[in-house]
PAZAPA-4460 file (N, C-alpha, C; in steps of 0.05 Angstrom, whole numbers, plus 32768, in hexadecimal, padded with zeros to 4 digits):
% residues 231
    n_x    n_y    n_z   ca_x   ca_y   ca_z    c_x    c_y    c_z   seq   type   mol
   7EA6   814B   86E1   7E9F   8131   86D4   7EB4   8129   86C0     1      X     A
   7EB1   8114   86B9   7ED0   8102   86A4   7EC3   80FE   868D     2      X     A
   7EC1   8115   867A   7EBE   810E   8664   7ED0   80F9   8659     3      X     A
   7EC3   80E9   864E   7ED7   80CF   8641   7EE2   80E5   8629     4      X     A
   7ED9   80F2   8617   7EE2   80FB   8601   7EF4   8113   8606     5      X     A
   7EF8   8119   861B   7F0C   8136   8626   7F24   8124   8620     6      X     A
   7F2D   810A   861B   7F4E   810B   8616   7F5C   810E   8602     7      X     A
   7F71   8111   85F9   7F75   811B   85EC   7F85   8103   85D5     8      X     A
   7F86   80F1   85E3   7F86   80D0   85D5   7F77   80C8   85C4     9      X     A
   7F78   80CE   85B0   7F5C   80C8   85A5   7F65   80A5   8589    10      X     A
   7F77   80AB   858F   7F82   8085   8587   7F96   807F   85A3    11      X     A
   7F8B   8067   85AD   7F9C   8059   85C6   7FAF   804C   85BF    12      X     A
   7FC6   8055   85B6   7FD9   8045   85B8   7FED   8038   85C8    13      X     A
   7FE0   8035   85D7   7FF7   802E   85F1   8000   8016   85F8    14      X     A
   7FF6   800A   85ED   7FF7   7FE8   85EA   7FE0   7FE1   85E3    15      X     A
   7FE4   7FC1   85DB   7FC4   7FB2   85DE   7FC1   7FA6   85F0    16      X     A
   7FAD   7FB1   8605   7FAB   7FA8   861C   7F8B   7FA7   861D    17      X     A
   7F7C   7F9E   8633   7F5C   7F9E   8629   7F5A   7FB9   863A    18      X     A
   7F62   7FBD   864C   7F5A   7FDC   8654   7F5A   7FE3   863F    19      X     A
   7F72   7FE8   8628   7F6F   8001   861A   7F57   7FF9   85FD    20      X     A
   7F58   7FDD   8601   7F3D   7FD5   85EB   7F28   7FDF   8603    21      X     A
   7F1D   7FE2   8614   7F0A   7FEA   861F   7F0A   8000   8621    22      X     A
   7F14   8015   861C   7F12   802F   8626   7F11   8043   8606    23      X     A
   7F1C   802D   85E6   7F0F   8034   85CA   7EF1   8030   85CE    24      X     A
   7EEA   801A   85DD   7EC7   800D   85DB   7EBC   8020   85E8    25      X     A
   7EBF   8025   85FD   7EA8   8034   860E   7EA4   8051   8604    26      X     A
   7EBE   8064   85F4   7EC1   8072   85EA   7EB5   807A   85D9    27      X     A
   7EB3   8061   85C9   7EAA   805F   85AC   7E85   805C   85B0    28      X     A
   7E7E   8049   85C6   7E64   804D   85CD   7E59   8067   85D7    29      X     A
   7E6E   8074   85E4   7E61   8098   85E7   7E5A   80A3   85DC    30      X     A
   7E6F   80AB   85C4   7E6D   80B4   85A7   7E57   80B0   859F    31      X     A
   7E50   8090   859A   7E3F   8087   858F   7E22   8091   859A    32      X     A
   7E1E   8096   85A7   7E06   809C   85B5   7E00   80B9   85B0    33      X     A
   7E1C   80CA   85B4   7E1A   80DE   85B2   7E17   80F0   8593    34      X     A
   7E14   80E3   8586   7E1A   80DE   8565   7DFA   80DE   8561    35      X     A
   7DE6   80D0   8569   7DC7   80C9   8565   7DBD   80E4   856F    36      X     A
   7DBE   8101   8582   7DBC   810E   8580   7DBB   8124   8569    37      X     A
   7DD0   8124   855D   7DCC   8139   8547   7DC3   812F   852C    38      X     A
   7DBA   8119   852D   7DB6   8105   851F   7D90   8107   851D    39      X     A
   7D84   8109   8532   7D6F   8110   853B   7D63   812B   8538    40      X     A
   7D79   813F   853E   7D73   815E   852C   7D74   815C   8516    41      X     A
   7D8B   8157   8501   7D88   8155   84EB   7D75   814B   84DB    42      X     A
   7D64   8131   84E7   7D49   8127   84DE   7D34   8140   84E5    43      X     A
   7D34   8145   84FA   7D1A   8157   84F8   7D1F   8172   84F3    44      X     A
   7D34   8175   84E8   7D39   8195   84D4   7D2F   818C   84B8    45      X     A
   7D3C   817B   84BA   7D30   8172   8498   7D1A   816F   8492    46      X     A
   7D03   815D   84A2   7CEA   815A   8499   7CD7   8175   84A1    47      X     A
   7CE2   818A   84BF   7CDF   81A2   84BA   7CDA   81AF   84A0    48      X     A
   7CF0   81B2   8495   7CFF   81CB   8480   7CFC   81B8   846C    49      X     A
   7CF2   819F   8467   7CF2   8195   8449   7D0E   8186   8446    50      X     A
   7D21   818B   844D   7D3E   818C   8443   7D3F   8171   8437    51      X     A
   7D3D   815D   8445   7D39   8141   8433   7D34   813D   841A    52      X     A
   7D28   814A   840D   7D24   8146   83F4   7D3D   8149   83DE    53      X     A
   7D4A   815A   83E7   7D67   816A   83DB   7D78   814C   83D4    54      X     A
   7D74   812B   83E1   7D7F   8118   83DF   7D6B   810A   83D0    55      X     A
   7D55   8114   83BD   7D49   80FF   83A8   7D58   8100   8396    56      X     A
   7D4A   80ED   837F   7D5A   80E2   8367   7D76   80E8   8363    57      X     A
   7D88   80E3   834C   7D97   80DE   8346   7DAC   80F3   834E    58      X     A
   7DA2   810C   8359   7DAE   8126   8352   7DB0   811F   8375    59      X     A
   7DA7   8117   8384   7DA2   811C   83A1   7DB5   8109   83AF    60      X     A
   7DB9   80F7   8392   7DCC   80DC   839F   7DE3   80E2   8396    61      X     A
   7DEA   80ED   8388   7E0C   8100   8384   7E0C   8115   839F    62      X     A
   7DF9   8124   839E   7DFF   8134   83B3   7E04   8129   83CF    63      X     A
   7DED   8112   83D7   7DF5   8108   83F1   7E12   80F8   83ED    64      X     A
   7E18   80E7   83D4   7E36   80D6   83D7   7E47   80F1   83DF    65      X     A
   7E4D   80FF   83CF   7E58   811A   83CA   7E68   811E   83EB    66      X     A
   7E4E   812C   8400   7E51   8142   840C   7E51   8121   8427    67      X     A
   7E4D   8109   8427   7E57   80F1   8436   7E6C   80F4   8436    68      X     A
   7E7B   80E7   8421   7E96   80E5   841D   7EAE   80F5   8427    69      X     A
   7E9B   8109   8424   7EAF   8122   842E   7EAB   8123   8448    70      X     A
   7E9C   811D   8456   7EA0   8125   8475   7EB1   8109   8481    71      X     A
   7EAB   80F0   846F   7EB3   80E3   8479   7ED3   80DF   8470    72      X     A
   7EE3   80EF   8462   7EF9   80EE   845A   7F01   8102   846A    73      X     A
   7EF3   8121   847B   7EF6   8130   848E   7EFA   8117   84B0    74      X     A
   7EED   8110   84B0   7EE8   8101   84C7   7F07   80ED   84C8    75      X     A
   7F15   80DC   84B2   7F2C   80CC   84B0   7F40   80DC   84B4    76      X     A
   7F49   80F7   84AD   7F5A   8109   84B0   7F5B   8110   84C6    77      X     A
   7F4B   8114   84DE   7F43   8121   84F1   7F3C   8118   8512    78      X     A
   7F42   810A   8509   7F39   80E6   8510   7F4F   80E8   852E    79      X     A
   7F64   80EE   852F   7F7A   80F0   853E   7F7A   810D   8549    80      X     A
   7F63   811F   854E   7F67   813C   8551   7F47   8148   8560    81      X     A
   7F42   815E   856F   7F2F   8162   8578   7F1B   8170   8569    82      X     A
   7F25   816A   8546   7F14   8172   853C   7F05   815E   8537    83      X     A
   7F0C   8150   8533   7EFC   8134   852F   7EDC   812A   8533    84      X     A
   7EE1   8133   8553   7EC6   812C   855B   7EAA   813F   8550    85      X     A
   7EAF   815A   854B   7E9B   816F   8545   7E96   8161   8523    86      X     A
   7EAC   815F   8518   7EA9   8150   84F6   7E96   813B   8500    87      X     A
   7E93   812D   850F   7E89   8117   8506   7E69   8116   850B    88      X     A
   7E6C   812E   8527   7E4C   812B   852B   7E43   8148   8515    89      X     A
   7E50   8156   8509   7E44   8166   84ED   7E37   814F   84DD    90      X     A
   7E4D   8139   84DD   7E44   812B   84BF   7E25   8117   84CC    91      X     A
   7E29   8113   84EA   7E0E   8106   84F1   7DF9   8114   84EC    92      X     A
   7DF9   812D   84F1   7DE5   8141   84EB   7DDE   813C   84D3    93      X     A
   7DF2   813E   84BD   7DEE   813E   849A   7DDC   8121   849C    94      X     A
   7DE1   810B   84AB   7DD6   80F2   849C   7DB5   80F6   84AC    95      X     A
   7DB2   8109   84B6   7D91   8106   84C5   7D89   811C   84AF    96      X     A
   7D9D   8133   84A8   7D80   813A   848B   7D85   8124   8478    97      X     A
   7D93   8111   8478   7D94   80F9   8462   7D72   80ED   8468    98      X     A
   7D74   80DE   847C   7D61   80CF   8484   7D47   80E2   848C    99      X     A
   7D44   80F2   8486   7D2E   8109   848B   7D1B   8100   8477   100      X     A
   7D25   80F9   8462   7D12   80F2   844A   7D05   80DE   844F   101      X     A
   7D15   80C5   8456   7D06   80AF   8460   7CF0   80AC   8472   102      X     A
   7CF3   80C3   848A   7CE9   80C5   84A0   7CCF   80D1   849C   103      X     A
   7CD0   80ED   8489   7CB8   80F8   847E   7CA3   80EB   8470   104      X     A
   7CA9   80D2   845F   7CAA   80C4   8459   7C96   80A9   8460   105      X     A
   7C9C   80A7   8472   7C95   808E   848B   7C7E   80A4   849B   106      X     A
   7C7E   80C2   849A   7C70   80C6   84B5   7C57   80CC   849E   107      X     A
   7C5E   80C8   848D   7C36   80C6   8477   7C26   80BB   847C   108      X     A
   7C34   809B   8487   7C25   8084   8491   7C15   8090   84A8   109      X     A
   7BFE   8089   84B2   7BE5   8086   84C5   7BFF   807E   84E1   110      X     A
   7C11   8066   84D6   7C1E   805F   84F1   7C3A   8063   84EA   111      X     A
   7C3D   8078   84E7   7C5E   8087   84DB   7C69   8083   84F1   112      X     A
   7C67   8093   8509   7C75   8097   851C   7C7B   8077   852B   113      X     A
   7C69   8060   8531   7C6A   803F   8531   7C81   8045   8522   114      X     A
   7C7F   803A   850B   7C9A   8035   84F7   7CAD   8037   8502   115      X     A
   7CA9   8057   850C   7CD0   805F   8507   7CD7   8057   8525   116      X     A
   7CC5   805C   8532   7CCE   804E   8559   7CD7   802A   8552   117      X     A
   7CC9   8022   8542   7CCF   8005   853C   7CED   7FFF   8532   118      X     A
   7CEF   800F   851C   7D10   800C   850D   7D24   8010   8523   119      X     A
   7D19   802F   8534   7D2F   8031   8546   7D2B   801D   8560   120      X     A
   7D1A   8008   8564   7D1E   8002   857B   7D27   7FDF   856D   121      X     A
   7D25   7FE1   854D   7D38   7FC6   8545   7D4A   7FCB   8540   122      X     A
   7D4C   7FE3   8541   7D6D   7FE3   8532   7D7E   7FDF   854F   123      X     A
   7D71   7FEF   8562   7D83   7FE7   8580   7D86   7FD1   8589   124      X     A
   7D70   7FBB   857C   7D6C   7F9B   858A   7D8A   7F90   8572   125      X     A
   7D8C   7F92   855F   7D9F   7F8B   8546   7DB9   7F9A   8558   126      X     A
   7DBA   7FAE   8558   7DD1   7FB7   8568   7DE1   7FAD   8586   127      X     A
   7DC7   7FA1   8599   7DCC   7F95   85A4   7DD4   7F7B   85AA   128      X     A
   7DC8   7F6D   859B   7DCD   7F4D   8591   7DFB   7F49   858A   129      X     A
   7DF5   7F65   8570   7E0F   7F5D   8565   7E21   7F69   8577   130      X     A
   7E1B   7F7A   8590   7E33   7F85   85A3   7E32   7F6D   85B3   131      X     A
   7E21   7F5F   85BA   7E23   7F47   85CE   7E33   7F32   85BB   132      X     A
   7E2D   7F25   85AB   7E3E   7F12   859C   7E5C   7F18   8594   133      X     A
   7E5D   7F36   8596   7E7C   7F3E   858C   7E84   7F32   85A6   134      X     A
   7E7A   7F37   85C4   7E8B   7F2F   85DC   7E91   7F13   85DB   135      X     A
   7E7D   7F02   85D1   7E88   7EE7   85D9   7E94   7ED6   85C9   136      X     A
   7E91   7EE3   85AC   7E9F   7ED3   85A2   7EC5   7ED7   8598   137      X     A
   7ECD   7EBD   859B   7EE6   7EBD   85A0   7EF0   7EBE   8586   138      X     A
   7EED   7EB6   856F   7EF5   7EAD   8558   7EFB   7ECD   8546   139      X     A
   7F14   7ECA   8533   7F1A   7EE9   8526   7F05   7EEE   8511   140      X     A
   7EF8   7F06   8512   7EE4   7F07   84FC   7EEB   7F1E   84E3   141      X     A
   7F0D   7F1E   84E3   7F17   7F34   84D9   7F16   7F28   84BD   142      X     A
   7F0C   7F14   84BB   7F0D   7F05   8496   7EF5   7F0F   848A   143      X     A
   7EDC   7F19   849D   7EC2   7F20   8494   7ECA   7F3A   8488   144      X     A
   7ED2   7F48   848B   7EDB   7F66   847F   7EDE   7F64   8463   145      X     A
   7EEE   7F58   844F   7EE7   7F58   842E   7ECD   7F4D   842A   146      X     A
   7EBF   7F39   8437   7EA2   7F2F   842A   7E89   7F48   842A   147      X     A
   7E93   7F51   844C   7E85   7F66   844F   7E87   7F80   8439   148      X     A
   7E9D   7F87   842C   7EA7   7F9F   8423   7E97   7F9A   8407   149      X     A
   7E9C   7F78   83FC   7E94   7F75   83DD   7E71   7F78   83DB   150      X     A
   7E68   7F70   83F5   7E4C   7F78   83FC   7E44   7F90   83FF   151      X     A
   7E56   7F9D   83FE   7E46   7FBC   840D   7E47   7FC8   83EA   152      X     A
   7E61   7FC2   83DD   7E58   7FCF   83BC   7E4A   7FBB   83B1   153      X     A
   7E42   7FB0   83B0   7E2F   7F99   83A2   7E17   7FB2   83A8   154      X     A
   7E0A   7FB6   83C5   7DF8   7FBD   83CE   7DF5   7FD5   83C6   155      X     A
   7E0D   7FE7   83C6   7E0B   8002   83BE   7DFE   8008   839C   156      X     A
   7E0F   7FF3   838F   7E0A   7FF6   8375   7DEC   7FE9   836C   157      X     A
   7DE8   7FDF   8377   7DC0   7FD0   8377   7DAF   7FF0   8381   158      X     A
   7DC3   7FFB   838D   7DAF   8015   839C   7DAB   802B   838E   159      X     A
   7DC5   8030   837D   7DCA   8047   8366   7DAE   803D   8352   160      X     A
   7DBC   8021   834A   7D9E   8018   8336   7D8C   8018   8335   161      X     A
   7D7B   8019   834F   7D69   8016   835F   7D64   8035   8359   162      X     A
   7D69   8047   8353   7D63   8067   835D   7D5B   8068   833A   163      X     A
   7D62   8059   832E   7D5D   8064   8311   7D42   8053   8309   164      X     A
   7D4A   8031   8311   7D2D   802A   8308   7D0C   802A   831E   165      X     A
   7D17   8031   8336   7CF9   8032   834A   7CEA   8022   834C   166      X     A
   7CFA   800A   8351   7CEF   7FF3   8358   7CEB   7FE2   8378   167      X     A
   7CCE   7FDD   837C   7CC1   7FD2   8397   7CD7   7FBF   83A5   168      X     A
   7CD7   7FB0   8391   7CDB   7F97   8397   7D05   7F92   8395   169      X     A
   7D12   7FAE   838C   7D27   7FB0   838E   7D31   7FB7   83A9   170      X     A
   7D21   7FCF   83AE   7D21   7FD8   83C7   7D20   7FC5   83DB   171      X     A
   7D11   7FB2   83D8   7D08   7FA7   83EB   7D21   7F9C   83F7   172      X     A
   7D2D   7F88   83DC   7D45   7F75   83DC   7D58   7F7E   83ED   173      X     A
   7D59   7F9D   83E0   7D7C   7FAF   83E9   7D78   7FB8   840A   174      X     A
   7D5E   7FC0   8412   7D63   7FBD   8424   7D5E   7FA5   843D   175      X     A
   7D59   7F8B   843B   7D57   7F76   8447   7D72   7F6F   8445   176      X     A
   7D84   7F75   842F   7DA3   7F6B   842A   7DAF   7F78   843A   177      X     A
   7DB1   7F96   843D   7DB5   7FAD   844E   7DB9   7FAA   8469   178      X     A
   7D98   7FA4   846E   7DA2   7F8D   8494   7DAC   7F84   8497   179      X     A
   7DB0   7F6D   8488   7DC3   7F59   848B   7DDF   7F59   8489   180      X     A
   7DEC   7F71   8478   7E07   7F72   8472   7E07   7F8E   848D   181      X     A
   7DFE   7F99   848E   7E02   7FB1   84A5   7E01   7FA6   84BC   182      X     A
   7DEB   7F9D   84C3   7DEB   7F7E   84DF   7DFF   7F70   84E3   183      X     A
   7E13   7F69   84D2   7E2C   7F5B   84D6   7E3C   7F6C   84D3   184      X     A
   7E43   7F83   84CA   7E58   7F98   84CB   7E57   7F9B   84E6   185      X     A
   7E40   7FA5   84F9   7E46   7FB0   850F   7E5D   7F92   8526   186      X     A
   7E45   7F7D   8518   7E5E   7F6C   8530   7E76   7F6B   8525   187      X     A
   7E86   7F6E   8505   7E9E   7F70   84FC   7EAE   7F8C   8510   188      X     A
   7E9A   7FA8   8509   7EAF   7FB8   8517   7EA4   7FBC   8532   189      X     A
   7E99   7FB7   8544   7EA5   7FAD   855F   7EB4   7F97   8567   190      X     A
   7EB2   7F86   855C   7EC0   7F6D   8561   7EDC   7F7B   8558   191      X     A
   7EE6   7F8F   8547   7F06   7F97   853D   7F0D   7FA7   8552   192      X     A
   7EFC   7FB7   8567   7EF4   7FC3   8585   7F03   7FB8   858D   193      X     A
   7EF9   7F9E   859C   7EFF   7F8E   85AD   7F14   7F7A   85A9   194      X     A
   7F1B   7F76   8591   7F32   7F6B   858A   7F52   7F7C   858E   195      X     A
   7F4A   7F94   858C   7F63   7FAB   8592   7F68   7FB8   856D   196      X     A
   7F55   7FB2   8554   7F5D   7FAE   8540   7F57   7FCE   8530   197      X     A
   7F44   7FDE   8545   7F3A   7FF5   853D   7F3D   8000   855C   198      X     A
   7F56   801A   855A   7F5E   8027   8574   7F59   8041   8579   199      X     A
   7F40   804A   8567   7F3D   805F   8563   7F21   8060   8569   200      X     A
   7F10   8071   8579   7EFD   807A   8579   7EE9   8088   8564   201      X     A
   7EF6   8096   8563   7EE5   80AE   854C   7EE0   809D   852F   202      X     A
   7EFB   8089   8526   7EF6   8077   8510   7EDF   805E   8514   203      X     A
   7EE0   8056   8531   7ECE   8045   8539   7EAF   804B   853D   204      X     A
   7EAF   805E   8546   7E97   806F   8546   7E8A   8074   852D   205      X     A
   7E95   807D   8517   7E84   8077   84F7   7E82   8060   84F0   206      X     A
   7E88   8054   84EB   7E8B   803D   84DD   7E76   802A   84EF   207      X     A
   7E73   8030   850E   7E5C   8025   851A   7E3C   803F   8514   208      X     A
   7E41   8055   8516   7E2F   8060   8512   7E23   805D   84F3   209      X     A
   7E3A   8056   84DD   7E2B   8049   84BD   7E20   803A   84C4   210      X     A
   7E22   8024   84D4   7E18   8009   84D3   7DFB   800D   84DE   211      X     A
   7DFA   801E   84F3   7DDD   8023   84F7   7DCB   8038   84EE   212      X     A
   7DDB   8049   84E1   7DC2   8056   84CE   7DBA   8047   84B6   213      X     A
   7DD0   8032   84AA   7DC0   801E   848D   7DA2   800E   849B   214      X     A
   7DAB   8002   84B3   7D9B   7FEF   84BE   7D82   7FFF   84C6   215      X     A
   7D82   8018   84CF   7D67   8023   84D9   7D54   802E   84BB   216      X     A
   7D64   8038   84AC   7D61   803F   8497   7D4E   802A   8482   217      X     A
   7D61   8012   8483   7D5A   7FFB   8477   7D3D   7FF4   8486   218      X     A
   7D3C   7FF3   8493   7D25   7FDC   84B1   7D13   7FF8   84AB   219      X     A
   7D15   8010   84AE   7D00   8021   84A0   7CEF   801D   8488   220      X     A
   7D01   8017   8479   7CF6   8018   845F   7CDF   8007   845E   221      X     A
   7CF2   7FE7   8464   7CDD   7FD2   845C   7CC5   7FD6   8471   222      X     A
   7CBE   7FDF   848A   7CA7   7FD8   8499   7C9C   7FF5   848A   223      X     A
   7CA4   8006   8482   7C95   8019   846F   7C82   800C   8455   224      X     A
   7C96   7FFB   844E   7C83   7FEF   843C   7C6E   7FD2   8438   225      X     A
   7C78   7FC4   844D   7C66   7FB3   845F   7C54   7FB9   8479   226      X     A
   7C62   7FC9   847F   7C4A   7FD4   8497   7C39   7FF3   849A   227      X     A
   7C3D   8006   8481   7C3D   801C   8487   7C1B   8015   8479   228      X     A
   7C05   8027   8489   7BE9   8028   848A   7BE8   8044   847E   229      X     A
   7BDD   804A   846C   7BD3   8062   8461   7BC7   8072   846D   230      X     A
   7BC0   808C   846B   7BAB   80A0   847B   7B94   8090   8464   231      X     A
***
């Protein structure tokens, strides 16, 4: 069988040609798929073993920036090498005991398990939408990248704040803002796919797999707190 990921190409440089923009995409969609696997253990080790909790308050949010950062500064170095790929699905693993908390969380509710099938089957409809619009539209969307970037610390820093004062109605904000700026990241970095602008897989592959853990994450939260029914 042809593993797409057995080559040893792991940036196409060979021109810009759309084969070789098609063969970062489909790549990057393998990955991508293959990435929600350990992503899925890591959630149910965590709510297993508790582990989630290790990412509350202030002490949990150094530790998760902390031990992010680092895989994801492992993952840019590596990026060009067959280590690459194992770094990246470690660090997917790390973000499902991230989201373990949330998940534990959500399964309190009477209709926990609803919830989280719901996030994940909007976050696929959101995913889908913005991979179809990246195809047709013609226009360069490489200008959205600083609005997007000043949004994502805007958001970050409402989130730090948010951890100190524990507020409903903050939460609520950051993550409805969250969709919205992660919902347009994904059509930013496929659309840089398909443009020839990102030639690398393994880089394309995070930066689409961030986009959909904020969004599932986010779309959790709020129907947690609008739709979650008590025992």
């Amino acid at each position: 069988m042809n593993d797409p990921l057995s080559s040893v190409d792991y940036t196409y440089a060979y021109g810009d040609t759309a084969q070789a923009r098609n063969k970062v995409l489909r790549n990057t969609y393998w990955l991508l798929s293959l990435s929600l696997v350990p992503t899925v253990l890591g959630a149910w080790a965590g709510v297993e073993l508790g582990l989630g909790q290790i990412f509350s308050g202030w002490l949990g949010l150094v530790l998760f920036l902390a031990v992010a950062f680092g895989f994801i500064y492992a993952i840019e170095r590596t990026k060009n090498s067959a280590a690459g790929v194992p770094i990246l699905l470690g660090f997917t693993f790390f973000m499902g005991l991230m989201l373990s908390r949330l998940i534990e969380s959500t399964l309190g509710f009477k209709n926990g398990p609803d919830l989280i099938m719901t996030a994940f089957g909007g976050t696929a409809g959101v995913f889908l939408v913005m991979a179809s619009l990246a195809s047709v539209i013609k226009r360069d969307l490489s200008g959205m990248g600083k609005w997007l970037f000043v949004g994502t610390v805007v958001l970050v820093l409402g989130g730090i704040i948010n951890v100190f004062v524990g507020s409903s109605a903050g939460m609520m904000a950051i993550s409805v803002a969250a969709i919205g700026i992660f919902s347009a990241y994904m059509l930013y970095d496929i659309k840089r796919i398909i443009d020839g602008g990102e030639t690398n897989y393994i880089s394309a592959t995070l930066a689409l797999y961030l986009d959909i853990v904020n969004v599932f994450q986010s779309l959790l939260a709020l129907l947690g707190i609008f739709g979650g029914e008590r025992e």
